[in-house]
N, C-alpha and C positions, 0 to 999 in steps of 0.2 A: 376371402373377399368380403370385405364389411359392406355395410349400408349405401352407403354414400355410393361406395367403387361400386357396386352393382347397377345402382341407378343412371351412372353418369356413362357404364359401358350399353345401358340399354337406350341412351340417347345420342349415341356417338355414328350411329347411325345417319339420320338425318342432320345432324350436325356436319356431318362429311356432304351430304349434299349439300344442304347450305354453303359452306364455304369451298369443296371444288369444283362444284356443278353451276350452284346458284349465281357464285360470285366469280367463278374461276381466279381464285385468290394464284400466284404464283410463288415460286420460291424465292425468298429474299422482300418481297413486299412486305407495306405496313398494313395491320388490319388492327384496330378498335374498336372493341366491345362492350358496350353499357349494361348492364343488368342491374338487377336489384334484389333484396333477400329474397320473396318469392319466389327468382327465377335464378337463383345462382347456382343452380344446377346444370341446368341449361345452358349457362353464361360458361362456365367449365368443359362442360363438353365442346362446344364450338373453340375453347380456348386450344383443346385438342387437337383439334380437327385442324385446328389454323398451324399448329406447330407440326402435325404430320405433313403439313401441305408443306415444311420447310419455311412460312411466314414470319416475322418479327410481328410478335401477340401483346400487345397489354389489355385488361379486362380492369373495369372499375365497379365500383359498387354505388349505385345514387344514395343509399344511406350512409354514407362513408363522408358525403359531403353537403347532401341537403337533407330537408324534412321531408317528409309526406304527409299528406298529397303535398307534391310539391308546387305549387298554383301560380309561382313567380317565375322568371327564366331561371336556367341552372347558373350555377356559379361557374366562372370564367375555366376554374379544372376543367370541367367535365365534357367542356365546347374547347379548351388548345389543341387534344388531338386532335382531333381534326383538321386542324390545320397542316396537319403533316402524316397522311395516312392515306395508301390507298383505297383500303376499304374500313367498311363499318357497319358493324351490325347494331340495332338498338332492341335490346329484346326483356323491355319492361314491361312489370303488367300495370296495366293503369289503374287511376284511382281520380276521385271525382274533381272534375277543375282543372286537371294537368295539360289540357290540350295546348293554354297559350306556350310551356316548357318546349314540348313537342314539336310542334312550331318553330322554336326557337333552333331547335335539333335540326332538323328537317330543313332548314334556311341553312342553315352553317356548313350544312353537308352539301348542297347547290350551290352556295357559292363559295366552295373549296374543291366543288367539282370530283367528290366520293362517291366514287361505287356503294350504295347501301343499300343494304336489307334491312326492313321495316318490321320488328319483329313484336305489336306491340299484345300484352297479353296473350304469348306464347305459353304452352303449358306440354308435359310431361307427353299427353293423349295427345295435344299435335304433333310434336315432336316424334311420334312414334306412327302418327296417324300421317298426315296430310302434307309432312317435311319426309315422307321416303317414297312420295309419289315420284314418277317417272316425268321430269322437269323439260325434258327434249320432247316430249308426246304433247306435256300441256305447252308446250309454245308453239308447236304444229297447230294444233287445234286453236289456240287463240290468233296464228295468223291469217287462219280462215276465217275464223267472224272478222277481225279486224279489216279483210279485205271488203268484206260486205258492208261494214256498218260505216265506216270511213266515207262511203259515196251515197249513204243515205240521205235524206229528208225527211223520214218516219219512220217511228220502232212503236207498234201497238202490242201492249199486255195482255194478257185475259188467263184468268184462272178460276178453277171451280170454285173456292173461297170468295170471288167477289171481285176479285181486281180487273179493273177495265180502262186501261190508262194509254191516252197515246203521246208521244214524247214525238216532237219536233226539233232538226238539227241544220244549223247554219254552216258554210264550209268553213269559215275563221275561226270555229273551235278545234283544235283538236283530238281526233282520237287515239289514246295513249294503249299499249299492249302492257300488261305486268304481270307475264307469264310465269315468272319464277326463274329466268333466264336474265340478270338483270344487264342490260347493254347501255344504251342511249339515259334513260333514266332510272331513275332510284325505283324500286317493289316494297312491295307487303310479302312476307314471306309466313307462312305458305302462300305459294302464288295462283293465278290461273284467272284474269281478269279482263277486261278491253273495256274500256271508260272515256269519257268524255263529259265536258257541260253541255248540258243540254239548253238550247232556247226558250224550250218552254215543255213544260207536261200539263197533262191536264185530265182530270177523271180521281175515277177513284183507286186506293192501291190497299190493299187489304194486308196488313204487315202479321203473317202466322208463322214467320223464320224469328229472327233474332234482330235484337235493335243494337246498335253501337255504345260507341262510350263505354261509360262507367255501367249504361240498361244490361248490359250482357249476363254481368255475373250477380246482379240483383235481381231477374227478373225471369233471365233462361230463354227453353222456347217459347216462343206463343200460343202453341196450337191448341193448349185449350180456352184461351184469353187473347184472341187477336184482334190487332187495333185496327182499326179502320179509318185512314188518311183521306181527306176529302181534300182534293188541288186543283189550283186554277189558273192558270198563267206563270205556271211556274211554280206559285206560290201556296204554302199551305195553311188551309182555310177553316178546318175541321178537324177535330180527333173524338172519336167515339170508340171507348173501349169498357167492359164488364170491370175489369181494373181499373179502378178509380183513382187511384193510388199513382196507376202507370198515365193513365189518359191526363191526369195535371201535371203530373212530371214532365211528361214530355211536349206538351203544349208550354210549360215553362222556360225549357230550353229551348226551344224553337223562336221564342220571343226575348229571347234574354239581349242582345244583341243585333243592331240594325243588320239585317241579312242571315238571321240565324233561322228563318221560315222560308227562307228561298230555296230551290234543289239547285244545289252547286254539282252534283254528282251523278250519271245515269250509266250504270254498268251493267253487263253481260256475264258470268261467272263461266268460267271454261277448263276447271279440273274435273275429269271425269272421274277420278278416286276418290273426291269428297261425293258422298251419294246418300249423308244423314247428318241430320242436325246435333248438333254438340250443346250449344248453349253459348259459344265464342266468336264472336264477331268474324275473327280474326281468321278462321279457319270456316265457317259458318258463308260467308260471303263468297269465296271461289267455288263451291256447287253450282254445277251447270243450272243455270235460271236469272231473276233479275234482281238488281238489289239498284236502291236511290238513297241519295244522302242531301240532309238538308245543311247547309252554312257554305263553309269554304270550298269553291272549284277547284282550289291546286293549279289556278290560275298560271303558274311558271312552267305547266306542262299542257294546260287547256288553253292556254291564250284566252282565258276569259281577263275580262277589267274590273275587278272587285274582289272584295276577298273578307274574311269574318273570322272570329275567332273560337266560331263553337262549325263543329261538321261531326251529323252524328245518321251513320246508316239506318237504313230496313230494307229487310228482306223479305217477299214473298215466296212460297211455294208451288212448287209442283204448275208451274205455268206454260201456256202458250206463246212464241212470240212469231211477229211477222218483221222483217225488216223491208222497208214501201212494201211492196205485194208479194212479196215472196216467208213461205213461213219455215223457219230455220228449228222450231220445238214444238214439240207437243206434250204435253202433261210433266213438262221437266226433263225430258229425253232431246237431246239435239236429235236430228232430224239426218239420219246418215247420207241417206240418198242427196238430199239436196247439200251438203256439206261436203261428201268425200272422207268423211270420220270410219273407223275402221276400230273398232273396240274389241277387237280380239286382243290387242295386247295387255288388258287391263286381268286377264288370267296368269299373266305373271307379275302385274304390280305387287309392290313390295309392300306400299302400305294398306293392299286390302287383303294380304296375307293376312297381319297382323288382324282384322275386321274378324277374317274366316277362324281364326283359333281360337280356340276354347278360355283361352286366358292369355290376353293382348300383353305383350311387352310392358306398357303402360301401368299395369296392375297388378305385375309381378312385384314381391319384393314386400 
């Protein structure tokens, strides 16, 4: 077994959830796959997984047809599938600018009405980590916040770091589940989510998780360099961070674009396998706790009336939340008793197997 076969049989793994769990791709359907050098590993593996599932597979490569970063929409190739495919996965890692691409992606796929997973800087450690989570468990557990949070009017923050924010919720938005179960709408995969726009936030939100975007893999965790977001009507008004470096970068983006300082985003994370920070947005944001993102609501699933073309996460740690009066976390733990959550079965999850072993999947080879 050479190099390559090694690595792509120790992703073939989660690559099978993805495509018969995630997507429940069927025999004879179309499925499309985007990747790119980075992740053509991963892009392979799932090409697998789509052919044992009996699927008609075509995989493309973005450098095959555009440049990176690629900052314009893609060329007309890379958006026809789509046009004739049931499913699709998009599992690029990104690079700085590309969001209005993504966008592009992410439209084509709504209104061609694709089953997609959203796979955006997927990497070797999710794939082995946080894509062989138990995908039936985290949709259980995200239908329970989502029962909650759907008839709320308040979601208050508070953590030992700082964060003290309360977020207000009107009924006309609403609340989306992106469990890793994709149904009704499109996921991020790995999944484990329940989001909505919110009305308004307002307070402080202390960011010592991971930022979005391109901040992810430039900049990692925060916890020894955490920013500290000052918001007010929604809007955000302040950034003060030890990283000065980071504190203008992302006060830059925030301002780049009318609406790119507004929270378009206010989520709940609800995979109890992710239970540590990576440095990746993308896996990083489904640990149970809260994460907000400033620009685009994803208006076509929140029913908000606006939209921008920069949305770029943060995540806090280890917090408290109350949904109105009632409190569903404590220090980053849901809250069993008031939830009905049952965490024994997380002794036989698959991807904290790989956590408990001495030498993870991931870093074999």
């Amino acid at each position: 077994m050479n190099e390559q076969t090694d690595i792509i049989s120790r992703l073939l793994p989660g690559a099978r959830n993805a495509v018969s769990v995630c997507l429940n791709v069927q025999p004879g359907q179309k499925i499309y796959i985007l990747a790119d050098r980075q992740s053509e590993n991963i892009g392979k593996a799932l090409e697998i997984a789509a052919q044992e599932a009996q699927a008609q597979c075509c995989m493309y490569i973005v450098e095959d047809y555009a440049s990176r970063p690629t900052t314009q929409e893609y060329p007309e190739a890379l958006i026809k599938p789509l046009y004739d495919c049931d499913a699709a996965i998009y599992c690029v890692y990104p690079q700085k600018d590309e969001l209005p691409a993504r966008i592009q992606f992410v439209y084509a796929v709504e209104t061609n009405h694709v089953k997609y997973a959203h796979m955006v800087g997927i990497t070797e450690e999710i794939m082995c980590q946080g894509m062989r989570a138990d995908y039936r468990k985290v949709d259980e557990i995200s239908r329970r916040i989502l029962a909650r949070a759907s008839k709320c009017s308040t979601v208050r923050v508070k953590s030992r770091a700082g964060t003290d924010i309360v977020a207000t919720f009107r009924p006309e938005y609403t609340w989306r589940k992106t469990s890793g179960i994709i149904e009704e709408v499109w996921s991020n995969l790995p999944g484990g989510e329940v989001f909505t726009f919110p009305y308004s936030v307002d307070g402080t939100f202390v960011v010592d998780g991971t930022v979005g975007d391109h901040f992810s893999a430039k900049y990692g965790v925060l916890d020894k360099t955490p920013m500290t977001l000052e918001i007010s009507g929604g809007y955000l008004k302040k950034v003060s961070c030890a990283n000065k470096e980071l504190e203008k970068e992302f006060w830059e983006y925030c301002h780049r674009l009318p609406y790119s300082d507004r929270i378009g985003e206010f989520a709940i994370g609800t995979n109890l396998a992710v239970f540590e920070f990576i440095g990746n947005l993308l896996q990083d944001e489904k640990m149970p706790g809260v994460h907000i993102a400033f620009g685009d609501p994803y208006g076509s699933q929140t029913g908000a009336d606006w939209s921008c073309k920069t949305h770029v996460d943060v995540i806090t740690r280890s917090c408290d939340i109350w949904i109105d009066d009632e409190q569903i976390m404590q220090h980053g733990i849901f809250i069993s008793e008031s939830l009905g959550i049952d965490y024994a079965y997380l002794y036989d999850d698959q991807s904290l197997l790989q956590v408990y072993s001495s030498e993870p999947d991931w870093k074999r080879g």
